[in-house]
Every structure is written in structure tokens, then in C-alpha cells.
Backbone as numpy.savetxt, mean C-alpha at the origin, in Angstrom:
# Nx Ny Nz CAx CAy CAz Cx Cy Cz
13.15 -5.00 -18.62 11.78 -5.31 -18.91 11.09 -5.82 -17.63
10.12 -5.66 -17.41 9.28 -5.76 -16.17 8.68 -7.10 -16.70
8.87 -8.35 -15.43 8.68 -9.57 -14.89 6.97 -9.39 -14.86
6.49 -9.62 -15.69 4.62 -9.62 -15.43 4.40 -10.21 -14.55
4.89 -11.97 -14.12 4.80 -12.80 -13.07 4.80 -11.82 -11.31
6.04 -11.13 -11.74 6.31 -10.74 -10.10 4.69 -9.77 -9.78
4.84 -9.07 -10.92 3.83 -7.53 -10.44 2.62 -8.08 -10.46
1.78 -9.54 -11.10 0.83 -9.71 -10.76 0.82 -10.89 -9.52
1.89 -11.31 -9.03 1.66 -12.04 -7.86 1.39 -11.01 -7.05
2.09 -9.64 -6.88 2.01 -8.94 -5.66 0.77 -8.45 -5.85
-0.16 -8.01 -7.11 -1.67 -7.54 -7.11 -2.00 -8.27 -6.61
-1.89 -9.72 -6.60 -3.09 -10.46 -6.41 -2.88 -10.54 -4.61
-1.77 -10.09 -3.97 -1.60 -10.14 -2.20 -2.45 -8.76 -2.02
-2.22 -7.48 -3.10 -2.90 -6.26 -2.51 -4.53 -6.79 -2.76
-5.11 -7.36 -3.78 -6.66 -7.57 -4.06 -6.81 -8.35 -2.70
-6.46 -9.50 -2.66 -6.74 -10.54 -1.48 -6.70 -9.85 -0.42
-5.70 -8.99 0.21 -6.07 -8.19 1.62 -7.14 -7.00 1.63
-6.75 -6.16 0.40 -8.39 -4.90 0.12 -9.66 -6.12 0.28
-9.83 -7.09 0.08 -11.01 -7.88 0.21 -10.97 -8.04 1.83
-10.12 -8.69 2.70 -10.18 -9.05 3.70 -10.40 -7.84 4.95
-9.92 -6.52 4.35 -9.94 -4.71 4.94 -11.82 -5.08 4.46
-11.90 -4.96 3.49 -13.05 -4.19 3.26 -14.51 -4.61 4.42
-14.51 -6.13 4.58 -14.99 -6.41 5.77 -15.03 -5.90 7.05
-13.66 -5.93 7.25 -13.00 -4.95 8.66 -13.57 -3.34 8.94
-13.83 -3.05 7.69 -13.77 -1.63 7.55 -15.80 -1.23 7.30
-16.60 -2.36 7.32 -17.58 -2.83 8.06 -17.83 -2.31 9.65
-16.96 -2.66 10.03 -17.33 -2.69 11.84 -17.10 -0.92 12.16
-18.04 -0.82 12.99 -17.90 0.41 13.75 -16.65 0.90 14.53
-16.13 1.78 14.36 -15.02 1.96 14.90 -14.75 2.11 16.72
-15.84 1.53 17.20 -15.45 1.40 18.33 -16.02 0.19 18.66
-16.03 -0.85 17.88 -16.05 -2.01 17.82 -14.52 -2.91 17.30
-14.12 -1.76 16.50 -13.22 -2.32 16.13 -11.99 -1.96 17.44
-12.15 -0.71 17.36 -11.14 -0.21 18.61 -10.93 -1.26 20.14
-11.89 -1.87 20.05 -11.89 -2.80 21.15 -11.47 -4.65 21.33
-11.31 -4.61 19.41 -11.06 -6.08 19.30 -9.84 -6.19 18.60
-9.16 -6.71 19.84 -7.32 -6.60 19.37 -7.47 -7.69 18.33
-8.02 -8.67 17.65 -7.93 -9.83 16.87 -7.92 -8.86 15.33
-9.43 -7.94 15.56 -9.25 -6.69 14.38 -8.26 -6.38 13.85
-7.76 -5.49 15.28 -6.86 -4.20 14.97 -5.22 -5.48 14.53
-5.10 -6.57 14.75 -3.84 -7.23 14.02 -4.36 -7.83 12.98
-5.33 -7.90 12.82 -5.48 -8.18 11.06 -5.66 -7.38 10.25
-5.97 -6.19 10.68 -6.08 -5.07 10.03 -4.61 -4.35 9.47
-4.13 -4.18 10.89 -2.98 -3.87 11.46 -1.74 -4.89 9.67
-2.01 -6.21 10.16 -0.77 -7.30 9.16 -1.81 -6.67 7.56
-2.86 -6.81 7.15 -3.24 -6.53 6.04 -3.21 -5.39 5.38
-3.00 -4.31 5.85 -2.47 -3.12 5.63 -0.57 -2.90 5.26
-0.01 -3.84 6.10 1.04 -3.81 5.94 1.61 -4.89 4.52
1.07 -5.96 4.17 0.64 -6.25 3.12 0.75 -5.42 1.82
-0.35 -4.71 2.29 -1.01 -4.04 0.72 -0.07 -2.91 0.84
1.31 -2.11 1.77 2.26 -1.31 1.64 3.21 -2.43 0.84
3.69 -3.19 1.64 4.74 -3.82 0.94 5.08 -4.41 -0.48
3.86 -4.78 -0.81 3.31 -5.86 -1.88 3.66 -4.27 -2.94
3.25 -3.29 -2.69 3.15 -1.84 -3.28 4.70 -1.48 -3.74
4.94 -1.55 -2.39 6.68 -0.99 -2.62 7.50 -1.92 -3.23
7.01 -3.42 -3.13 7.50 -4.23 -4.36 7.56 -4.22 -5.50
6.23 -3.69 -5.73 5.96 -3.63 -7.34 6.76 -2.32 -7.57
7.09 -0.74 -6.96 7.82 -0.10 -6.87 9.10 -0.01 -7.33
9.43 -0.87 -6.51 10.94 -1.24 -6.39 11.20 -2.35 -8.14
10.26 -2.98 -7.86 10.68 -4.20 -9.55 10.80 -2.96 -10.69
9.60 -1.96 -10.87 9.25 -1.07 -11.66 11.22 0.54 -11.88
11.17 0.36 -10.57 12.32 1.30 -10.69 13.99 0.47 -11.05
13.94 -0.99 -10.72 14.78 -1.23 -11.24 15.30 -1.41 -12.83
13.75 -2.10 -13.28 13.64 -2.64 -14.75 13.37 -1.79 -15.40
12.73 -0.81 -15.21 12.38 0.35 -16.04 13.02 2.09 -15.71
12.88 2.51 -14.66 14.09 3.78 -14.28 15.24 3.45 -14.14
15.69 2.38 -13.69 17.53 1.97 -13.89 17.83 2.96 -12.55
17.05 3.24 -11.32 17.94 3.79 -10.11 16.92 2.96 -9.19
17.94 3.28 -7.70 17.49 2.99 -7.11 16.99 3.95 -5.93
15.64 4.11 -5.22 15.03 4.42 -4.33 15.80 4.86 -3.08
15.74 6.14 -2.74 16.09 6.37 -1.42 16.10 6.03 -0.74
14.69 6.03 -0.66 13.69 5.05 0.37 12.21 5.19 0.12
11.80 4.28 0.66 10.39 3.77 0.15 9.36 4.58 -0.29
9.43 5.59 0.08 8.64 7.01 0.00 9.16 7.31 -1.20
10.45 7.74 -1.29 11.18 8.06 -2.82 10.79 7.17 -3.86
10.20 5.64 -4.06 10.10 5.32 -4.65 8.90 5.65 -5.76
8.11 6.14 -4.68 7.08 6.18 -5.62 6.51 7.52 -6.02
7.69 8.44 -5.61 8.04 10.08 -6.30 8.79 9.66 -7.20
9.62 8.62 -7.63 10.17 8.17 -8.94 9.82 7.52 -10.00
8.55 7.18 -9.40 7.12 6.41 -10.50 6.18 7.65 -11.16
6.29 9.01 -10.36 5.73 9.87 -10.52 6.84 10.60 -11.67
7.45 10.96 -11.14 8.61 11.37 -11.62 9.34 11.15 -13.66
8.96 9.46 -13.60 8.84 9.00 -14.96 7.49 8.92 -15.56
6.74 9.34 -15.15 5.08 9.35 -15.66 4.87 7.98 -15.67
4.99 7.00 -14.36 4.26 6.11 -14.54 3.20 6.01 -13.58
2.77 7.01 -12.68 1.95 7.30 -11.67 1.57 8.66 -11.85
0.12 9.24 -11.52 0.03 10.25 -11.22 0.50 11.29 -10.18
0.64 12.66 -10.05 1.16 12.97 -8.74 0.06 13.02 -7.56
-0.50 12.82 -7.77 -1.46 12.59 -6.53 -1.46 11.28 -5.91
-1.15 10.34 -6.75 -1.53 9.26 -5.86 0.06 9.04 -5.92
1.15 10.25 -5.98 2.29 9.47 -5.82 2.59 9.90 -4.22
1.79 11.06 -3.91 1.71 11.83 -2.75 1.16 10.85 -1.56
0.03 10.35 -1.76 -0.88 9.52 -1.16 -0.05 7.97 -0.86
0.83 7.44 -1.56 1.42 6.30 -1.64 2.81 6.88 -1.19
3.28 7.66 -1.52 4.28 8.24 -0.05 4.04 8.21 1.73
2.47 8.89 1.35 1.95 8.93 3.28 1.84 7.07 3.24
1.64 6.78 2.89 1.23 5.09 2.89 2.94 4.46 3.26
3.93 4.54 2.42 4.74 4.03 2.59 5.31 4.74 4.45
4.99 5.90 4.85 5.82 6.25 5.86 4.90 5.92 6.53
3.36 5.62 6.32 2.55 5.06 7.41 3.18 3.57 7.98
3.75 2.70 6.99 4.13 1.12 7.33 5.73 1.53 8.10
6.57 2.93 8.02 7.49 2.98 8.89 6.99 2.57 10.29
5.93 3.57 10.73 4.84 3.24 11.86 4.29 2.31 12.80
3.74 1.28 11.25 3.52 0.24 11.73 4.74 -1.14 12.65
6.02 -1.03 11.46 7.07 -1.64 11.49 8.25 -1.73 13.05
8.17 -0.06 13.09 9.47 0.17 13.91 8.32 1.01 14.83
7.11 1.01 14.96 6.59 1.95 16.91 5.49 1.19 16.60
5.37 -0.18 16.81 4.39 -1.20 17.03 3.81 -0.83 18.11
4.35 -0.54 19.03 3.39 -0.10 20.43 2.89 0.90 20.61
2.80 1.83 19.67 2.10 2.88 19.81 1.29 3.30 18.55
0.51 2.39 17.80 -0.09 2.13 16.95 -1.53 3.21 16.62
-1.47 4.29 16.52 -3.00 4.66 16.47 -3.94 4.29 15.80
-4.58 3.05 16.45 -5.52 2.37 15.67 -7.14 2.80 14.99
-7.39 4.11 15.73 -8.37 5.16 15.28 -8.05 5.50 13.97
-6.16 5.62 13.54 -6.36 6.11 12.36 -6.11 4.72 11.22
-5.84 3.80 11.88 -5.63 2.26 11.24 -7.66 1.97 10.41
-8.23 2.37 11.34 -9.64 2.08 10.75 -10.12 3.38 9.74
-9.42 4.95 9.82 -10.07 5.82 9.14 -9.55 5.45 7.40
-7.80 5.04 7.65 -7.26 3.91 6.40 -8.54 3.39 6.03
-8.65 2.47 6.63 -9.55 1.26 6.02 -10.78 1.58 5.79
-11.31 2.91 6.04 -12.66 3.37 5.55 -12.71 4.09 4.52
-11.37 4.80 4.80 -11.59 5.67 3.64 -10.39 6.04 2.62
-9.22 5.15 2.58 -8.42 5.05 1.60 -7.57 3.69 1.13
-8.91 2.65 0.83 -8.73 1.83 0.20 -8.53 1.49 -1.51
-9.11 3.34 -1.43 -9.32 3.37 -3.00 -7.43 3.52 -3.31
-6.37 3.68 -2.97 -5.41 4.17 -3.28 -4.92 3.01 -3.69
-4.36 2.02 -3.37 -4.04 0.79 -3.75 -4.56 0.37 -5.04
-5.89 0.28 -5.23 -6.42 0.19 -6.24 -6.20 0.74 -7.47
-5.90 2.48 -7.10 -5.50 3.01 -8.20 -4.24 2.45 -8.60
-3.50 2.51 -7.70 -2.23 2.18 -7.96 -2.37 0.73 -9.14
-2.74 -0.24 -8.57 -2.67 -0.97 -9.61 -3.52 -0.70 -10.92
-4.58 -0.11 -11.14 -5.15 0.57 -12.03 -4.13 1.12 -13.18
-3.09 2.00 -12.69 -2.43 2.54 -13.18 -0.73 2.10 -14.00
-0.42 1.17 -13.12 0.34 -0.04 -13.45 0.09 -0.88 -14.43
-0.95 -1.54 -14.28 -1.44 -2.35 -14.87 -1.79 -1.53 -16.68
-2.15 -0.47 -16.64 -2.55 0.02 -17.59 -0.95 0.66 -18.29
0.37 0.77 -17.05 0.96 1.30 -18.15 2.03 0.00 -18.61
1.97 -1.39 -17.70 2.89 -2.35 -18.11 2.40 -3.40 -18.33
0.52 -4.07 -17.93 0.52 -5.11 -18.44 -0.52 -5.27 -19.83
């Protein structure tokens, strides 16, 4: 049975950072491109709203599919997989999870052009995600 406590602490880390992006995602992108204070808050809040994701993932595939995840990407082709996600946004939350490989392990080579096109224009994914969660477990 799925822990309501866990999956809405981690919404409430993805809402709190989509609030703190959505500001960010305000600034012109070559405003932003130029202010390293940005691009690491952008940069940590993004990584956030992956993890907080692949948490709820991971709680969801243990308590409810009974396997475990390849890897982080697999996880949420296995949310798809049991109809608890659509396949589109299981596609979209795949590129997301291998985007935070990115972030994690080639920190120094960060393309922060596409760190702001994220934050302009696929903030809606997260959202769904909990949209969809929320509607099928709480």
C-alpha cells in the first residue's frame, strides 16, 4: 500500500521548486545564461523536481508493482507499463530522468541554454505527473 505521507512530502519539494523555476524561467535567456547564481538554482531545482519524481517512482513500484527499476528511466516505463501514467508523459519523464544523469555525473559541461528551454517550456511535466498520481493513489 502506498505511504500517502511519503508521496505528498515529495509533491510538496516538486510544487515548492516549479514555484521557485517559474520565476527563473521569467528572465531572458541571456540574462540568465550569464548569471551563474541562476543557472545553480535552476541547475539544484530541477534536480529536485527529478529526484523528488523518481522517489515517488520508486515508493509507487515498490508498494504497488512489487519490482524493482532498472534504472531511473525504467522506472517510469513501469508506471506506464501498469497504467499508472500515461505513455507520453512516461516518455517525457524518462528524458527528465536521463536529463538529471547529466546534471549529476558531467556537471561541467552543463548546457545551460537547454537548462532554461526546461524551465520555459516543460514545467508542465512534473505537474502532470503529480496530476496523475495523485488522481490514481490519493
Amino acid at each position: 500500500m502506498i505511504d500517502k505521507q511519503i508521496v505528498y512530502s515529495r509533491i510538496q519539494e516538486i510544487e515548492d521548486s516549479l514555484d521557485r523555476l517559474k520565476k527563473i524561467g521569467e528572465v531572458e535567456e541571456e540574462v540568465f545564461l550569464i548569471d551563474n547564481n541562476l543557472k545553480d538554482i535552476a541547475s539544484y531545482r530541477l534536480l529536485i523536481i527529478i529526484e523528488a519524481s523518481i522517489s515517488i517512482c520508486q515508493h509507487i513500484c515498490a508498494r504497488e508493482i512489487h519490482k524493482a527499476p532498472e534504472s531511473y528511466a525504467d522506472c517510469f516505463s513501469l508506471l506506464e507499463k501498469n497504467n499508472i501514467i500515461t505513455k507520453g508523459l512516461s516518455v517525457r519523464l524518462q528524458q527528465m530522468a536521463r536529463f538529471r544523469n547529466m546534471l549529476i555525473h558531467i556537471y561541467w559541461d552543463i548546457n545551460y541554454s537547454l537548462v532554461h528551454q526546461i524551465i520555459k517550456k516543460r514545467l508542465n511535466d512534473p505537474k502532470e505527473f503529480i496530476s496523475q498520481i495523485v488522481k490514481k493513489f490519493l
